[in-house]
C-alpha positions in Angstrom: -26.8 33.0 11.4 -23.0 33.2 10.7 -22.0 34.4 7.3 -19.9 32.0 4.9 -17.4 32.7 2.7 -16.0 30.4 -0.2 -12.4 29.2 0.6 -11.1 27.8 -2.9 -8.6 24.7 -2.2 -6.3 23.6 -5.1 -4.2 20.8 -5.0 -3.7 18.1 -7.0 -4.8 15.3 -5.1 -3.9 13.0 -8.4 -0.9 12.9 -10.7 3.0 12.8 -10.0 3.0 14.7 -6.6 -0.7 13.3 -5.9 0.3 11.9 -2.1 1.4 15.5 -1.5 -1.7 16.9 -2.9 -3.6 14.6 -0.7 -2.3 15.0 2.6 -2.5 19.2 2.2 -6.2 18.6 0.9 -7.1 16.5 4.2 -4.5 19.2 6.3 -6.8 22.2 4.6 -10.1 20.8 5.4 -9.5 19.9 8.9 -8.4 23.4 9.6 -12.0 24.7 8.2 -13.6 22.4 9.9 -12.0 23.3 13.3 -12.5 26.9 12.2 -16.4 26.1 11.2 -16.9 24.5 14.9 -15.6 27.4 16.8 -18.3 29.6 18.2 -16.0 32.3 18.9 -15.8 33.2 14.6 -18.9 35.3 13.1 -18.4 32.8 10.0 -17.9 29.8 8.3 -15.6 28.7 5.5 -17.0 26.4 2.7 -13.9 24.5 1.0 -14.3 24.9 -3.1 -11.8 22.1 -3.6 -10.2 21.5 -7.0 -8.3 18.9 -8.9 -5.7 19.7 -11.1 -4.4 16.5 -11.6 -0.9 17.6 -11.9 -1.2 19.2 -15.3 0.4 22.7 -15.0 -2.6 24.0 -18.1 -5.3 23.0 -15.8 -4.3 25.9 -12.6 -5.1 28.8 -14.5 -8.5 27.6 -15.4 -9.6 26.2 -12.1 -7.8 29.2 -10.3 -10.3 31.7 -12.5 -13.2 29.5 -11.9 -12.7 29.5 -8.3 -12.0 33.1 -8.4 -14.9 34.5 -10.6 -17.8 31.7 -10.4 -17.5 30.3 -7.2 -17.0 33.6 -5.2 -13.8 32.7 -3.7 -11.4 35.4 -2.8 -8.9 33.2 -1.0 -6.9 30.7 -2.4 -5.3 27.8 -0.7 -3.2 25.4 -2.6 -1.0 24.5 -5.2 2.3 22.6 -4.5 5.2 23.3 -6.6 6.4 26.5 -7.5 5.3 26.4 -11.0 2.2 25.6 -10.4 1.9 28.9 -8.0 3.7 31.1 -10.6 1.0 29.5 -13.3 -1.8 31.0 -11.0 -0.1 34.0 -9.3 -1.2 36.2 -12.4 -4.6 35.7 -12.1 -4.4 36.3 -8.3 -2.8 39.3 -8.5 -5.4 40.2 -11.3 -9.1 39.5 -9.5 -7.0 41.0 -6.2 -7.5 37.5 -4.5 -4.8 36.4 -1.9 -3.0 32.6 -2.4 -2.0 30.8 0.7 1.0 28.7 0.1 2.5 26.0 2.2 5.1 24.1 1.0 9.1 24.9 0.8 9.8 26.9 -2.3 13.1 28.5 -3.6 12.7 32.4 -2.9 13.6 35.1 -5.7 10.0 36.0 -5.1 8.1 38.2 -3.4 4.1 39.2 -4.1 1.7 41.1 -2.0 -1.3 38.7 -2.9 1.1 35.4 -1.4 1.1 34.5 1.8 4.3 32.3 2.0 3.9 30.2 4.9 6.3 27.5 3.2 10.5 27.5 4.3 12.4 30.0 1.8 16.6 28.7 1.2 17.8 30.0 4.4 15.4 28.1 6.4 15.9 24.7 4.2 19.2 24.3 2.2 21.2 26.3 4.5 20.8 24.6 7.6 20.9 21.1 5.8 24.1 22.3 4.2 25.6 23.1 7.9 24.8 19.8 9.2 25.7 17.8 6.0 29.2 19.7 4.5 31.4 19.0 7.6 30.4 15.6 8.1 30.3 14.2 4.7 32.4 16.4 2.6 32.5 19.1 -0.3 32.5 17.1 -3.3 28.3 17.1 -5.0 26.2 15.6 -7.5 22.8 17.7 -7.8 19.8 16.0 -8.9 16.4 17.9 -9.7 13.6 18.0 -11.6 13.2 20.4 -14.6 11.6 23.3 -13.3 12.3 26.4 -11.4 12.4 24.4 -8.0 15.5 22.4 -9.2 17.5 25.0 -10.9 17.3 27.8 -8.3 18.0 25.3 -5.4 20.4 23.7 -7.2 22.5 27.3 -7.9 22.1 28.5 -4.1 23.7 24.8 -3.2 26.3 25.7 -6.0 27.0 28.9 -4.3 27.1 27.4 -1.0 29.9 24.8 -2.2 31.9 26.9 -4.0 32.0 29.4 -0.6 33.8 26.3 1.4 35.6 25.2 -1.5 34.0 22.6 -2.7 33.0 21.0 -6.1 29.7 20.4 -7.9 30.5 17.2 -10.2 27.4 16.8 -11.7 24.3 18.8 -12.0 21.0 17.0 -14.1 17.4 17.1 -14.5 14.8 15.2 -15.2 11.3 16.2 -16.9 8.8 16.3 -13.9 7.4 12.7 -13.3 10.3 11.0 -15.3 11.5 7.5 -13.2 14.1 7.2 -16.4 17.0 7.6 -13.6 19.0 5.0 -14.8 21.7 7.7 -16.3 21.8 9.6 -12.9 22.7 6.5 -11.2 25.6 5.4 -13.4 26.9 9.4 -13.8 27.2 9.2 -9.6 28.9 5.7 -9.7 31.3 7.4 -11.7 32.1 10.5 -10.2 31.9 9.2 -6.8 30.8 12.3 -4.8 30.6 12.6 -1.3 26.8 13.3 -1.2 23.5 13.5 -3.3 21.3 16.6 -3.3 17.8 15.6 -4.4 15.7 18.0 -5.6 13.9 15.6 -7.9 9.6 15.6 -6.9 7.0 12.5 -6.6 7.7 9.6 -8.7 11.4 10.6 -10.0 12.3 10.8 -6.7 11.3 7.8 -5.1 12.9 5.6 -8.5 16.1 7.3 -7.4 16.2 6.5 -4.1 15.3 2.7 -5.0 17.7 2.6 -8.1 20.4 4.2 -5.6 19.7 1.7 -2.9 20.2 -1.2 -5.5 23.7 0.5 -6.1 24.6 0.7 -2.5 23.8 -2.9 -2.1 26.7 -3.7 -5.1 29.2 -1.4 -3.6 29.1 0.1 -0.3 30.6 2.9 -1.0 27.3 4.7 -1.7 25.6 3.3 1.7 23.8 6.1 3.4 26.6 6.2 6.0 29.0 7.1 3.6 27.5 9.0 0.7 23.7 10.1 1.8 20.8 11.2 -0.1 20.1 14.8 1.4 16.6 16.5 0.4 14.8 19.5 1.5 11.5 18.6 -0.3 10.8 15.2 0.9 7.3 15.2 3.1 6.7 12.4 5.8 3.5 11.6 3.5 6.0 10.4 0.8 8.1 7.8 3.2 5.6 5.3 2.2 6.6 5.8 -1.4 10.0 5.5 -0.9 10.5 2.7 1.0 13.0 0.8 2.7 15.4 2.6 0.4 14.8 6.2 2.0 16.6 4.4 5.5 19.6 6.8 6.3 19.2 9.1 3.9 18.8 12.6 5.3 15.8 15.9 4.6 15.5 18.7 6.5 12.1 20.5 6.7 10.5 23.8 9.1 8.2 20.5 10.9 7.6 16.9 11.1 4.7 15.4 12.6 7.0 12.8 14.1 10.6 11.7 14.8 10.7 7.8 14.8 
């Protein structure tokens, strides 16, 4: 008889960065399962899965749950980076280790994290190389309002001014917000030579539709000539987007495909 621990699994599987949620949900059971059917391990791992619907209130609570009623002393999950700094506390407090797996924006570093996500030099930077001498210097940044967007947004800034470039706009919107008309009409008017989009789920996917509508009035903002470029973007989300991601440009540590 093998012995079982708890493996507590939170992701928000609903809400504005549900498909994400989803897609590491299915990704983190798979792996237990193929962990579960191997001989070779003295155990088995039974998934605790949570839902925390995309509310940022809701990780603490399901975290300590996990944590102190379920028996769980590893946690896999959470998707954005304040959702992981909402539960890192109580990790760090019960002793517990989070496993997280998606890109975040470094500036941190905590013994109970295993960071198995691409930190600035292994996302921005590279996408930076490739996109700077082909498209030019000049930048509109676009994120949503959390630490994500401001800290990649100021390591693009720093990266610009270094070749220099120029940053001619830099705005956010609340997380989930499609209200993008504003961000649409600032970059018809300042004209930059590319887009970096740090907005998440919903917000994201309006922009790219909004901005394919403009590129259909004036060329000028085709992908050819004035590309999207995101290092957040999952293949799970190209659904979502559309015709209107076609051209645009993400870098990421691994795609399942390349068509």
């Amino acid at each position: 008889m093998r012995a079982s621990y708890a493996i507590g699994l939170l992701y928000s599987t609903t809400g504005p960065y549900g498909a994400i949620g989803r897609d590491a949900l299915d990704g983190a059971l798979m792996a237990l399962e193929e962990v579960n059917a191997d001989d070779g391990f003295s155990f088995t791992l039974a998934p605790v899965a949570a839902n925390p619907e995309g509310v940022i209130d809701r990780y603490h609570a399901l975290c300590e749950t996990a944590i102190r009623e379920d028996g769980c002393r590893q946690i896999v999950g959470t998707i954005t980076s304040l959702s992981r700094k909402e539960v890192l506390p109580t990790i760090e407090k019960h002793d517990a280790l989070l496993w997280y797996i998606c890109p975040y924006e470094g500036f941190e570093s905590s013994e109970a994290v295993i960071y198995t996500g691409a930190a600035p030099n292994q996302h921005i930077v590279p996408l930076f190389q490739h996109v700077l001498p082909r498209w030019g210097t000049r930048a509109a940044l676009l994120g949503s309002n959390y630490i994500w967007g401001w800290e990649v947004n100021r390591v693009a800034r720093e990266l610009i001014g270094a070749c220099g470039g120029e940053v001619l706009a830099e705005r956010y919107l609340p997380i989930g917000s499609e209200d993008v008309g504003r961000l649409v009409q600032e970059v018809r008017e300042k004209r930059p030579d590319f887009i970096l989009n740090n907005l998440i789920g919903p917000s994201s996917y309006a922009f790219f539709r909004a901005y394919q509508a403009l590129a259909e009035s004036d060329p000028a903002f085709g992908p050819d000539r004035c590309p999207i470029v995101s290092c957040n973007l999952t293949e799970c989300e190209l659904g979502l987007i559309g015709p209107a991601g076609i051209g645009h440009l993400s870098s990421a540590i691994y795609f399942a495909g390349v068509d």
